[in-house]
N, C-alpha and C positions, 0 to 999 in steps of 0.2 A: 944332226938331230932328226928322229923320225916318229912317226906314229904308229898304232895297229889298234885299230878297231875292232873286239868283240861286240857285234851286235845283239848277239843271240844271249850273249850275257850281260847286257847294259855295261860293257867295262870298254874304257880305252888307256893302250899303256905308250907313256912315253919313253923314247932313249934317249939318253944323252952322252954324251963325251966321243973322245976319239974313235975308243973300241965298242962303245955302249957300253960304257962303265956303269951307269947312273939307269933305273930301269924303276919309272913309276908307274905304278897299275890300280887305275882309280875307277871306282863304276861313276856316271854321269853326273850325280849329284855332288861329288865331290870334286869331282873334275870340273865340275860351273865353280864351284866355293874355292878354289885352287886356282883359279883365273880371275874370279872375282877380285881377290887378294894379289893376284899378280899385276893388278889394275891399279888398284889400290898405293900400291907398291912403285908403277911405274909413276903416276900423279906426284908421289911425293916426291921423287926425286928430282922433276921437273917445277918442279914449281918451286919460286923465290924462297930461299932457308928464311924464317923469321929473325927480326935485328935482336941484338942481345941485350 
């Protein structure tokens, strides 16, 4: 995985996969709300599942 920062356009895009398959290109404010939720995200899966 890597990054590339357009500064000059508020954008940063990420790659993913072996070959950079996966290629997400977000300006800043979506890129906070797409980590925000990645956050979110991690939280729950760490934390005790509720009893049934």
């Amino acid at each position: 995985m890597r990054c590339e920062v357009d500064r000059q356009n508020d954008r940063a895009t990420l790659l993913f996969g072996s070959q950079e398959d996966y290629v997400l290109s977000l300006e800043s404010t979506s890129l906070a709300e797409v980590l925000s939720l990645g956050q979110r995200a991690l939280n729950e899966l760490e934390s005790e599942p509720a009893p049934c």
